[in-house]
C-alpha positions as YAML, in Angstrom:
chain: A
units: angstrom
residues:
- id: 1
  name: UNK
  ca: [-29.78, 49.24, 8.32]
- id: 2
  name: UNK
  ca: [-26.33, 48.89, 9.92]
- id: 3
  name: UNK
  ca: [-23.54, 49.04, 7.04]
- id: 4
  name: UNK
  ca: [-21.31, 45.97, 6.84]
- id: 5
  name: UNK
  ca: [-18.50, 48.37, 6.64]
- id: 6
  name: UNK
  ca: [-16.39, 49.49, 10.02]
- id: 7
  name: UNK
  ca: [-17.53, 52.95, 10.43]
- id: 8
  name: UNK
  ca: [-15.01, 55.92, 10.31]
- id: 9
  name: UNK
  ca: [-15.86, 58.94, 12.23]
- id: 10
  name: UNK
  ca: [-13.88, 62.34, 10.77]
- id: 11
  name: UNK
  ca: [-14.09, 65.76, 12.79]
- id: 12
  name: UNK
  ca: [-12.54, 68.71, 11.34]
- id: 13
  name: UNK
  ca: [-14.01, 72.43, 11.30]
- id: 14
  name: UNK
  ca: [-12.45, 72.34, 7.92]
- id: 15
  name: UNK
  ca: [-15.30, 71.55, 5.34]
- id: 16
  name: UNK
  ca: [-12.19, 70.79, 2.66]
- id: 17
  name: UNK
  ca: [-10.48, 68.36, 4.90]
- id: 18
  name: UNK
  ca: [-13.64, 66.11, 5.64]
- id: 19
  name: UNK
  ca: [-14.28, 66.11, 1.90]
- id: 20
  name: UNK
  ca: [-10.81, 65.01, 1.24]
- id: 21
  name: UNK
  ca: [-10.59, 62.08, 4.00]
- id: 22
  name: UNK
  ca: [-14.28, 61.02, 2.63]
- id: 23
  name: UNK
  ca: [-13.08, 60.67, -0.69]
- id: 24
  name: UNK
  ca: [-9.72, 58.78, 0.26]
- id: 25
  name: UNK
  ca: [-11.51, 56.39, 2.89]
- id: 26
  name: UNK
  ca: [-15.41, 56.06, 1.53]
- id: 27
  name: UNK
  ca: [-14.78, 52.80, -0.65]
- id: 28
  name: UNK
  ca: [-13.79, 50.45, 2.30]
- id: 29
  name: UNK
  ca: [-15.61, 52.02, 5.40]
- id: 30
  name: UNK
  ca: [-18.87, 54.11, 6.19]
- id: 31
  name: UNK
  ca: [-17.80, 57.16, 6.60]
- id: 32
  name: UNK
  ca: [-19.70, 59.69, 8.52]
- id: 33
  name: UNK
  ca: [-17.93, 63.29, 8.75]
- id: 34
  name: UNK
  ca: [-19.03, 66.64, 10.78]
- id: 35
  name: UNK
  ca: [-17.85, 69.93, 11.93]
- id: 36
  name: UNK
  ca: [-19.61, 69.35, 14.73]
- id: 37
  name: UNK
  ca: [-18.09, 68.06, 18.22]
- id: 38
  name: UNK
  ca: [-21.73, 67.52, 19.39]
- id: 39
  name: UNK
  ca: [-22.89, 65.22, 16.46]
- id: 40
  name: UNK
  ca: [-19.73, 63.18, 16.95]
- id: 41
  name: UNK
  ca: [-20.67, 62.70, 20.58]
- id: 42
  name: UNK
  ca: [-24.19, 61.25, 19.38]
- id: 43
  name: UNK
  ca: [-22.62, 58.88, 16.83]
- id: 44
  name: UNK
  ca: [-20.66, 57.63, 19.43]
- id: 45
  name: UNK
  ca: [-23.45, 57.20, 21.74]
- id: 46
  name: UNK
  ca: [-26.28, 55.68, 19.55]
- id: 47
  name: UNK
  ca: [-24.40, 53.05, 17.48]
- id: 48
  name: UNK
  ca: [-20.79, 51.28, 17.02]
- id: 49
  name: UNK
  ca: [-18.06, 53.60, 15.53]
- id: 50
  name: UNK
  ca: [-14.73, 51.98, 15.28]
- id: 51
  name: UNK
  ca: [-12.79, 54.29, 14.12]
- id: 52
  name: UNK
  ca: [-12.78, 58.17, 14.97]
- id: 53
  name: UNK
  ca: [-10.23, 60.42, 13.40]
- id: 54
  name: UNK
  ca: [-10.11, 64.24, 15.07]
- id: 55
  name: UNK
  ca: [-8.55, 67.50, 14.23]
- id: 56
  name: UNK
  ca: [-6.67, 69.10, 17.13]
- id: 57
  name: UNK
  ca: [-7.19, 72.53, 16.70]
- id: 58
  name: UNK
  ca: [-11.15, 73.65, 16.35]
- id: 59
  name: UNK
  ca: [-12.64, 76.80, 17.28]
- id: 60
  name: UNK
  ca: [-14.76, 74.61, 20.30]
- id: 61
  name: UNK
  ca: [-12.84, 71.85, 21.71]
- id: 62
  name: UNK
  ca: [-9.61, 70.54, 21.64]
- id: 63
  name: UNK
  ca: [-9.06, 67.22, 19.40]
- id: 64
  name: UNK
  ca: [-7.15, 65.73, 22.21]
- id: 65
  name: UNK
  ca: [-10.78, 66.57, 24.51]
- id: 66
  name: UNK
  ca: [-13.05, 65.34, 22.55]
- id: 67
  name: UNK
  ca: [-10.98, 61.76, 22.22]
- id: 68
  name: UNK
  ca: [-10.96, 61.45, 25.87]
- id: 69
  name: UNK
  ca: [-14.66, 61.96, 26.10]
- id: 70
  name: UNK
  ca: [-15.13, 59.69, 23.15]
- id: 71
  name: UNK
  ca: [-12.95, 57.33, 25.13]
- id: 72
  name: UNK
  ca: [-15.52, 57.31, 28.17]
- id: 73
  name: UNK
  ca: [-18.43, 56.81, 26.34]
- id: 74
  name: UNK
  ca: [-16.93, 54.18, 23.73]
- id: 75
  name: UNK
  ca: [-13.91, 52.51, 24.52]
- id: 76
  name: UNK
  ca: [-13.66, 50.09, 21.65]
- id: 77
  name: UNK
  ca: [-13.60, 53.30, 19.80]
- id: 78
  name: UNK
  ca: [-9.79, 53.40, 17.91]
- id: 79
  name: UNK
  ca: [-8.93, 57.04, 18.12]
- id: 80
  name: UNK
  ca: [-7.02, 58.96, 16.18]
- id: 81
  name: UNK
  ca: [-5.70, 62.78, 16.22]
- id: 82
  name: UNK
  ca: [-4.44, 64.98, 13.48]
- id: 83
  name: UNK
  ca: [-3.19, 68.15, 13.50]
- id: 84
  name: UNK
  ca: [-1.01, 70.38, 11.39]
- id: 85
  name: UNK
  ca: [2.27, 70.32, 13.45]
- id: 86
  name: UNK
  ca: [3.87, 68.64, 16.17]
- id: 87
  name: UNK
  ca: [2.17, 70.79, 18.70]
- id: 88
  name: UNK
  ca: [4.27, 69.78, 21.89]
- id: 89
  name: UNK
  ca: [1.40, 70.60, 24.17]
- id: 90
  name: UNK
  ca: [-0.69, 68.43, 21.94]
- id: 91
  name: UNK
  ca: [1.05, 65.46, 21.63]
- id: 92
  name: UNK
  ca: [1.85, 65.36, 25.55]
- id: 93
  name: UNK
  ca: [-2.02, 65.16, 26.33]
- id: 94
  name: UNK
  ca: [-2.52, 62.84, 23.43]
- id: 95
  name: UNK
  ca: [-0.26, 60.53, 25.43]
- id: 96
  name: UNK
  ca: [-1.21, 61.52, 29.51]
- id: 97
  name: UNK
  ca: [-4.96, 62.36, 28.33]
- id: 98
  name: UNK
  ca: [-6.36, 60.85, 25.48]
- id: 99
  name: UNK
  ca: [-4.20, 57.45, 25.22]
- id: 100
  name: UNK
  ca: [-4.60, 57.59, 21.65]
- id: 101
  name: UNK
  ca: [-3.63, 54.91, 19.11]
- id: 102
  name: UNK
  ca: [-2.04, 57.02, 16.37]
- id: 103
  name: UNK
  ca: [-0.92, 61.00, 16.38]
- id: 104
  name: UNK
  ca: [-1.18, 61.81, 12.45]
- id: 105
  name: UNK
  ca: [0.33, 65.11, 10.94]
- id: 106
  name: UNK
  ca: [-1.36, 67.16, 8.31]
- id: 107
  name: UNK
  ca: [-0.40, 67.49, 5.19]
- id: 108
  name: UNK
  ca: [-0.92, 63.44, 5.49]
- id: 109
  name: UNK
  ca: [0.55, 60.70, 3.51]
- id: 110
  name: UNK
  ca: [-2.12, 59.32, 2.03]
- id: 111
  name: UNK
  ca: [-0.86, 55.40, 2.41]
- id: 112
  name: UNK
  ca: [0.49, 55.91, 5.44]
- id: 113
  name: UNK
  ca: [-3.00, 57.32, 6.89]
- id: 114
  name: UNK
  ca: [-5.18, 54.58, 5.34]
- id: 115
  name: UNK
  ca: [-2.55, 52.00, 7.01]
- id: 116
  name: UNK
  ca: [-3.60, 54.07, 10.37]
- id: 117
  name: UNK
  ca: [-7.08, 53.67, 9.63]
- id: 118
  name: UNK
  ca: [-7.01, 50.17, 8.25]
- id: 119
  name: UNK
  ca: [-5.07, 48.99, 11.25]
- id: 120
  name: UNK
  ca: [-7.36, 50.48, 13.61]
- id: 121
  name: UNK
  ca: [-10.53, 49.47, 12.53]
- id: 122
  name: UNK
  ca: [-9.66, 45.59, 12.07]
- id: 123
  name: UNK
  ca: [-8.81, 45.95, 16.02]
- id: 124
  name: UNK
  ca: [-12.04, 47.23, 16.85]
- id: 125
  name: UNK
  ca: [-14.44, 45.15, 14.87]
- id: 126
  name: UNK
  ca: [-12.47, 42.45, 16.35]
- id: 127
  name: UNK
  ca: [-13.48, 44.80, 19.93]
- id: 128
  name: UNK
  ca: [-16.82, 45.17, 18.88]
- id: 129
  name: UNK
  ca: [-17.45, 41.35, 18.13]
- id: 130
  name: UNK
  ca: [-15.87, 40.40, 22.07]
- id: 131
  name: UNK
  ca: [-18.96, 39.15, 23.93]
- id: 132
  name: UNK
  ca: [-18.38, 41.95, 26.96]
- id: 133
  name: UNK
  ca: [-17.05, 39.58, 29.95]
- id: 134
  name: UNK
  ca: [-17.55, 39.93, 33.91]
- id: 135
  name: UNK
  ca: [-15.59, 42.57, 35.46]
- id: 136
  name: UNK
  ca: [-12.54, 40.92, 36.41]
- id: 137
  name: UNK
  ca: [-10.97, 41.65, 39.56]
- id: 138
  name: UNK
  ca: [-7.47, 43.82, 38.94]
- id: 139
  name: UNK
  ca: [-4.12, 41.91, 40.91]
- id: 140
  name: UNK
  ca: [-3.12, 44.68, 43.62]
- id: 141
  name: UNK
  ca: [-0.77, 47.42, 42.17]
- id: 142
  name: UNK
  ca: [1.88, 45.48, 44.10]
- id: 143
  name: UNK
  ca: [1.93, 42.44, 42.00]
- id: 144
  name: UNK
  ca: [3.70, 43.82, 38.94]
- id: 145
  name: UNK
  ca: [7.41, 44.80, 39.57]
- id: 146
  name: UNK
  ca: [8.61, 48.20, 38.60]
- id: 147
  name: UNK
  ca: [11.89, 48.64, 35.98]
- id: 148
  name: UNK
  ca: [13.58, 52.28, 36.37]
- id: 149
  name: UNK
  ca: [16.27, 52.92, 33.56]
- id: 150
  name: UNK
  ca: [17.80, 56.16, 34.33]
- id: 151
  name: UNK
  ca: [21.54, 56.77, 34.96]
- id: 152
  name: UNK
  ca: [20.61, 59.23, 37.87]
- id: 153
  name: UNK
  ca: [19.64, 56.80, 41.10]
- id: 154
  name: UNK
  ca: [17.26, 59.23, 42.42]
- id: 155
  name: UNK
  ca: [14.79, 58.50, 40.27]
- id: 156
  name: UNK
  ca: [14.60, 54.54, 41.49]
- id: 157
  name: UNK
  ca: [14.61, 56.07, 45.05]
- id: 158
  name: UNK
  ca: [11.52, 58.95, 44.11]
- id: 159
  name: UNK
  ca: [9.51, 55.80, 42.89]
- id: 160
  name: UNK
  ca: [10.08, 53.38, 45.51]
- id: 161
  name: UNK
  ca: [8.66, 56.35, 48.01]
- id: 162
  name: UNK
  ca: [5.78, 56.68, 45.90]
- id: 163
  name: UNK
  ca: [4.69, 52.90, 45.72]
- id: 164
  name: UNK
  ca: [3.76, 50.35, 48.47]
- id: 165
  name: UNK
  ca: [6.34, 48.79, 50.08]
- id: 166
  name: UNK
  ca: [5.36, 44.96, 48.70]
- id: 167
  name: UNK
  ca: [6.33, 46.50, 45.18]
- id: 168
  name: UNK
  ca: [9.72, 45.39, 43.74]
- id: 169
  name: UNK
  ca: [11.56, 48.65, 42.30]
- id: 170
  name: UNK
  ca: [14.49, 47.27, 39.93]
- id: 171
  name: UNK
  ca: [17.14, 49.65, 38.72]
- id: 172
  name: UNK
  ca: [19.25, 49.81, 35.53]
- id: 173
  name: UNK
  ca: [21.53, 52.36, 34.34]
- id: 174
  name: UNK
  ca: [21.73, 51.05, 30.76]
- id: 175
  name: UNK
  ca: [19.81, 49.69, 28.43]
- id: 176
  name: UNK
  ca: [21.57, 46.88, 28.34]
- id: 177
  name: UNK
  ca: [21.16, 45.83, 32.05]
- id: 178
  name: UNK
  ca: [17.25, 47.40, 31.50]
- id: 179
  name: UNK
  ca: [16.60, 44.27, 29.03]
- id: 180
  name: UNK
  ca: [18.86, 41.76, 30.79]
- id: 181
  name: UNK
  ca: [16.65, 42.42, 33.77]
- id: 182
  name: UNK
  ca: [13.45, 41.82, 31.62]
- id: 183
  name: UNK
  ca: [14.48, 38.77, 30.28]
- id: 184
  name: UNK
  ca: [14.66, 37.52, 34.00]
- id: 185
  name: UNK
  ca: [11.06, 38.63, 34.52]
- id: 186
  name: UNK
  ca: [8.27, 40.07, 33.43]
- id: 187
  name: UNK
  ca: [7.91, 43.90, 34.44]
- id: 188
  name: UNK
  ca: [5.01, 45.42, 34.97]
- id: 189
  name: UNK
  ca: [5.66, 49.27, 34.27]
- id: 190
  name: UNK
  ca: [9.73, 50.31, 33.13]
- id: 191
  name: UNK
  ca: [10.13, 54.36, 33.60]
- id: 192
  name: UNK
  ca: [12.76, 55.66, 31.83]
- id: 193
  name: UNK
  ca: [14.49, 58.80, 30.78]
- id: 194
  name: UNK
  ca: [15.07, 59.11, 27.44]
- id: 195
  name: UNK
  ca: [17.89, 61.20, 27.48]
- id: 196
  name: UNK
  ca: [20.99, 58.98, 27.95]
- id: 197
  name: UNK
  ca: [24.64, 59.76, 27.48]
- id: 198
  name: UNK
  ca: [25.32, 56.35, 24.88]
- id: 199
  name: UNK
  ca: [22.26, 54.51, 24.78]
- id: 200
  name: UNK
  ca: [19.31, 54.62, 22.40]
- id: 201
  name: UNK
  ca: [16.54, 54.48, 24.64]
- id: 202
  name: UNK
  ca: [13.83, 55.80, 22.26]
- id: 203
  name: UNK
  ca: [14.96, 53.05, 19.78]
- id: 204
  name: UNK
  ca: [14.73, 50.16, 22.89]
- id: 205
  name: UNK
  ca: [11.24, 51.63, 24.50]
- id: 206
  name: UNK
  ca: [9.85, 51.03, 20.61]
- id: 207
  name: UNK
  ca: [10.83, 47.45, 20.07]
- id: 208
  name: UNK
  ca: [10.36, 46.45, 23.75]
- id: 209
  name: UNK
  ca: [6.57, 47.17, 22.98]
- id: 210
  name: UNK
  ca: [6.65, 44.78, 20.09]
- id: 211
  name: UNK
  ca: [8.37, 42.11, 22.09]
- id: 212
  name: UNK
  ca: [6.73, 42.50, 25.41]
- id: 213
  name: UNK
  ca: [3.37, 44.38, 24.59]
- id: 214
  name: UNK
  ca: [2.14, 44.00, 27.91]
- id: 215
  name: UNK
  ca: [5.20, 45.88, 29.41]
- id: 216
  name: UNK
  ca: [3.56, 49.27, 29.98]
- id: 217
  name: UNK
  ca: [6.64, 52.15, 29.58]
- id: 218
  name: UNK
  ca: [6.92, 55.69, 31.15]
- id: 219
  name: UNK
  ca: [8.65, 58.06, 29.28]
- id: 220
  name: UNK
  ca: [10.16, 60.84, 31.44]
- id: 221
  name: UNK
  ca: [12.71, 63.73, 30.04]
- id: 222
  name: UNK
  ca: [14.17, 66.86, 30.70]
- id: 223
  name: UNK
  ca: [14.03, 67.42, 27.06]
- id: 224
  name: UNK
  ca: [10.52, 68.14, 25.19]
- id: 225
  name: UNK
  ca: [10.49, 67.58, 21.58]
- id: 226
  name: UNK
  ca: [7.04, 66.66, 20.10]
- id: 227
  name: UNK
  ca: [8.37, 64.54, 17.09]
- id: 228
  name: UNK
  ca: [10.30, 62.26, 19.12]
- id: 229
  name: UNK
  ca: [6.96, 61.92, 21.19]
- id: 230
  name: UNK
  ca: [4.97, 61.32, 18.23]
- id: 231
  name: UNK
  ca: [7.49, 58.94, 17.33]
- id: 232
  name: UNK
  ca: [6.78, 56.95, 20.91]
- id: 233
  name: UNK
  ca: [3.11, 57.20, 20.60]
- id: 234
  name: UNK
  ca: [3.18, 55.52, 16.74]
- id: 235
  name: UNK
  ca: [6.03, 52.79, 17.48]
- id: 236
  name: UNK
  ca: [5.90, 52.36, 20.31]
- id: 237
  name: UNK
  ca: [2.94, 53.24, 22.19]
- id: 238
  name: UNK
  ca: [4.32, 54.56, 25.46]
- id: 239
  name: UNK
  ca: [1.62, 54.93, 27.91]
- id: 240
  name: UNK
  ca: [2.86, 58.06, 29.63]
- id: 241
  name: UNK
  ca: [4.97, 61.50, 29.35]
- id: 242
  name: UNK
  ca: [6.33, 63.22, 32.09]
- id: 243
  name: UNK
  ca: [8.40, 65.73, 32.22]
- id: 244
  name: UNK
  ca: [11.72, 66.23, 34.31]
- id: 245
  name: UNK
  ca: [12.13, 67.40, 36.82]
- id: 246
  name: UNK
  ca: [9.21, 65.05, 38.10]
- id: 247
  name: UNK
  ca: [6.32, 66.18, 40.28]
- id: 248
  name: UNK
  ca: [5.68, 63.93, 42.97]
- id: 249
  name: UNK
  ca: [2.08, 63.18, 42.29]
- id: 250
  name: UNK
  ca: [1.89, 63.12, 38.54]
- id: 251
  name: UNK
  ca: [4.36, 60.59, 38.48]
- id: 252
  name: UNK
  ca: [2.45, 58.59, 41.48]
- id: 253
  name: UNK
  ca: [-0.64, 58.76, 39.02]
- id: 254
  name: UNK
  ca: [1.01, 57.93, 36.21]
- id: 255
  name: UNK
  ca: [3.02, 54.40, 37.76]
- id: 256
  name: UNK
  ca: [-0.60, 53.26, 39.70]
- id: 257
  name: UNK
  ca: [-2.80, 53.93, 36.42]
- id: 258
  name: UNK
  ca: [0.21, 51.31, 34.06]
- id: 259
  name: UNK
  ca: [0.44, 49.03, 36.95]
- id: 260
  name: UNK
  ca: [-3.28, 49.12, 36.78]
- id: 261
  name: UNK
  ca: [-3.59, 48.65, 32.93]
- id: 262
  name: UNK
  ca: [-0.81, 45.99, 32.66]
- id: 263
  name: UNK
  ca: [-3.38, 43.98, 35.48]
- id: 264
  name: UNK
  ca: [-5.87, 44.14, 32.79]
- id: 265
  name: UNK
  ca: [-3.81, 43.11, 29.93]
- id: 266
  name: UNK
  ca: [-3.10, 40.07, 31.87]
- id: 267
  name: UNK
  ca: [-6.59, 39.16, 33.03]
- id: 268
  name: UNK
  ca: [-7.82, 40.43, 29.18]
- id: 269
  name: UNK
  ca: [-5.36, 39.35, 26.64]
- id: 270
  name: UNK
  ca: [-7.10, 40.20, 24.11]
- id: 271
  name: UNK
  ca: [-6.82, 43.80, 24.90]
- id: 272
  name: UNK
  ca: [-3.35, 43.31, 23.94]
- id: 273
  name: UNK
  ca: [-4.35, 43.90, 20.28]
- id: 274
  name: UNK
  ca: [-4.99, 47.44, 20.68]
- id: 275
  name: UNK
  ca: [-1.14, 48.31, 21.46]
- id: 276
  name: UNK
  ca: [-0.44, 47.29, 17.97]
- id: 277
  name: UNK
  ca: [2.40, 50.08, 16.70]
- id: 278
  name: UNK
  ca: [3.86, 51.01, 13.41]
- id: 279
  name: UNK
  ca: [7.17, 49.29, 12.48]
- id: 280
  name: UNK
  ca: [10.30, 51.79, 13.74]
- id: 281
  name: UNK
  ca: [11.93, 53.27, 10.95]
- id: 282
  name: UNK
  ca: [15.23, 54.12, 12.59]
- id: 283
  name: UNK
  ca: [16.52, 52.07, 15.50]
- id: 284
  name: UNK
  ca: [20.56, 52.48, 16.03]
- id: 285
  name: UNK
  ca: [21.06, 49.17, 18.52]
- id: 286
  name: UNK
  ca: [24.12, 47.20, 19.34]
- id: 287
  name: UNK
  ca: [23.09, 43.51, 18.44]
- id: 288
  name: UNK
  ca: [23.64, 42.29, 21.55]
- id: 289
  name: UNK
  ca: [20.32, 44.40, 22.70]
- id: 290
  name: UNK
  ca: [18.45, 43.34, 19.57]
- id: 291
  name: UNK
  ca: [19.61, 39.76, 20.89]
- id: 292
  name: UNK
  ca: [18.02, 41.12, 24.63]
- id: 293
  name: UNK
  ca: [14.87, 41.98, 22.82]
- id: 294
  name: UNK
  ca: [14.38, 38.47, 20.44]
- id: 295
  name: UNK
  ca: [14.56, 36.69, 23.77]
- id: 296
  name: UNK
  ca: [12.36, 39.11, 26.03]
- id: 297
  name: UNK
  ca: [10.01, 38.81, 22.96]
- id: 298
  name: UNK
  ca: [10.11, 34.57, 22.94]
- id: 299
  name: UNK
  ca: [9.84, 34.33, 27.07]
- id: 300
  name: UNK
  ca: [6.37, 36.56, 26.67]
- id: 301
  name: UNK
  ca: [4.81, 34.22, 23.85]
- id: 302
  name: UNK
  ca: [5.70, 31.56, 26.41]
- id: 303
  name: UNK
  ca: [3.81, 33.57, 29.10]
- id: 304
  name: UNK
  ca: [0.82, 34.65, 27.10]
...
């Protein structure tokens, strides 16, 4: 019999760890726990698991690998990753790779991991209770305008070479004039560098998801650090890292696959739910931008 619970899948070649998590999350969810990549793999494939929470580092497969497989056999799977440190190379293909929903570090904070977990499961029962619709037919890539915020123009001129020529490519060299161009219209995909010489645009890209979730945002930087990543995975769900200088293709890849995804959000709203993201902790933002982002955030309840 089926257990009324959401199921929890743990993976951790750590015996003491899956005991641990068990004990912490057995009262509200079934909670099934292996070693064993291979087990989690059938799990996934012979019933509903809502929620599946993977180590990084294990002797056979990556964390981050085993997500992205779990991904293509269950997508209403919430996936999680934990690991012991911000491993940079980690958290990159937890973003480009896996698309997961929350990067947890060990040792964990115990509330803050059964928020995770809580948070994740409610969206996929609500996933796995969605009567599976026709295939809808994706707008063309072309139909969702591009935002670039960067204060170096090339980058605005890189994209508009890699994208069809139907595809509006709008510039801004501030944050400011990034939002003031959103409230205008809704973008489709906004790329931009993180590394600014006033603005906070790590503390912009993290509220812009919470007031226009279907914006889809491409983080790209010169600078690497995997907290600040972890940071934009958590709050603010950004769909895609890539590093500067920027390859040609990766970055081609990486603007077709958001303008693809933000075509779904809008023909399945209720995919929306699962780029829910933890409340920032730090945002340091004029309140003229926090005035940008109210309004951006009323003009998309008016469009959803």
């Amino acid at each position: 019999m089926t257990s009324a619970k959401p199921c929890v899948v743990l993976i951790d070649d750590e015996e003491r760890i899956l005991r641990s998590l068990a004990l912490l999350l057995r009262s509200r969810y079934e909670v099934l726990a292996s070693t064993d990549p291979v087990q989690v793999l059938q799990w996934v494939r012979s019933r509903p698991v809502h929620v599946v929470v993977s180590d990084q580092r294990m002797p056979a497969i990556t964390g981050v690998a085993l997500l992205r497989q779990i991904r293509e056999h269950s997508p209403r799977s919430m996936r999680l990753l934990l690991t012991g440190y911000a491993d940079l190379a980690a958290v990159e293909a937890a973003v480009n790779e896996g698309e997961i929903f929350r990067f947890l570090e060990k040792p964990w904070d115990a509330l803050r991991l059964q928020d995770a977990i809580a948070t994740a499961a409610q969206i996929a029962v609500a996933d796995f209770a969605d009567t599976p619709a026709a295939p809808a037919v994706a707008a063309p890539a072309a139909a969702a305008p591009v935002l670039v915020l960067d204060e170096d123009p090339l980058t605005a001129t890189l994209v508009r070479s890699l994208l069809p020529s139907d595809c509006l490519v709008a510039t801004a060299a501030t944050v400011e004039a990034a939002l003031a161009r959103l409230e205008e219209q809704e973008f489709g995909v906004i790329l931009a560098e993180l590394r600014h010489s006033s603005d906070d645009v790590i503390g912009a890209l993290k509220l812009l998801k919470q007031a226009s979730p279907r914006t889809l945002s491409i983080a790209c930087s010169p600078l690497r650090d995997g907290r600040l990543l972890i940071e934009l995975i958590n709050q603010g769900q950004v769909f895609r890292f890539l590093p500067k200088p920027l390859g040609r293709e990766l970055l081609r890849r990486a603007l077709l696959a958001a303008l693809e995804r933000h075509a779904e959000l809008r023909s399945e709203p209720q995919r929306l739910r699962r780029h829910a993201v933890e409340r920032p902790r730090e945002v340091s933002l004029s309140g003229r931008v926090l005035d940008y982002l109210r309004r951006i955030r009323d003009q998309a309840r008016l469009r959803a």
